[in-house]
N, C-alpha and C positions, 0 to 999 in steps of 0.2 A: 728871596729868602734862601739862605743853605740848609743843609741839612746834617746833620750830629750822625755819627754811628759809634755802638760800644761795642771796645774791643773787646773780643771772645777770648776765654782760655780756658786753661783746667781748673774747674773749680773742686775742692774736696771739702768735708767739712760734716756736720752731725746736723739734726732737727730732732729735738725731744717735745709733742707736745702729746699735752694730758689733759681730759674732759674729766669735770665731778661730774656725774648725770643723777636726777632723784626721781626713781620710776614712779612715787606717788603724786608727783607734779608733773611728771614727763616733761620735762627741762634740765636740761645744764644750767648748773648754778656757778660753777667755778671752770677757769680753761689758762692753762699755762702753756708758750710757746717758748724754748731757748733754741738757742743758733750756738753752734760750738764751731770753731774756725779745726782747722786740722791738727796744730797741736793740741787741741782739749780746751783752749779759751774760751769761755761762755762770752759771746761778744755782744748778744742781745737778748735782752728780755722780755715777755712781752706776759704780761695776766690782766684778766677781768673776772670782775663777779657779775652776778646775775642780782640787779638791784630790789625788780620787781617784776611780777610776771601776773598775768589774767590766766585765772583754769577756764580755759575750754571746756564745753558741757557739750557731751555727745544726744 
């Protein structure tokens, strides 16, 4: 078998990501990821919601 290698370079570029957290569940309910390339293009998106969650009882 060969083997693959990826070529390195300069990468530049942004990462915006953002948590809803709700202190009375102690969970993230919401989380948004974007990737911004170096001119400002939002190139990937990425969200999830929190569907359902069990309260832990201390």
């Amino acid at each position: 078998m060969g083997s693959a290698r990826a070529a390195l370079g300069d990468v530049s570029g942004q990462i915006y990501k953002a948590f809803w957290y709700v202190p009375e569940i102690g969970r993230w309910v919401k989380s948004v990821e974007e990737y911004y390339a170096s001119n400002g293009v939002c190139t990937q998106r990425i969200s999830s919601k929190r569907e359902s969650f069990i309260h832990a009882v201390n």
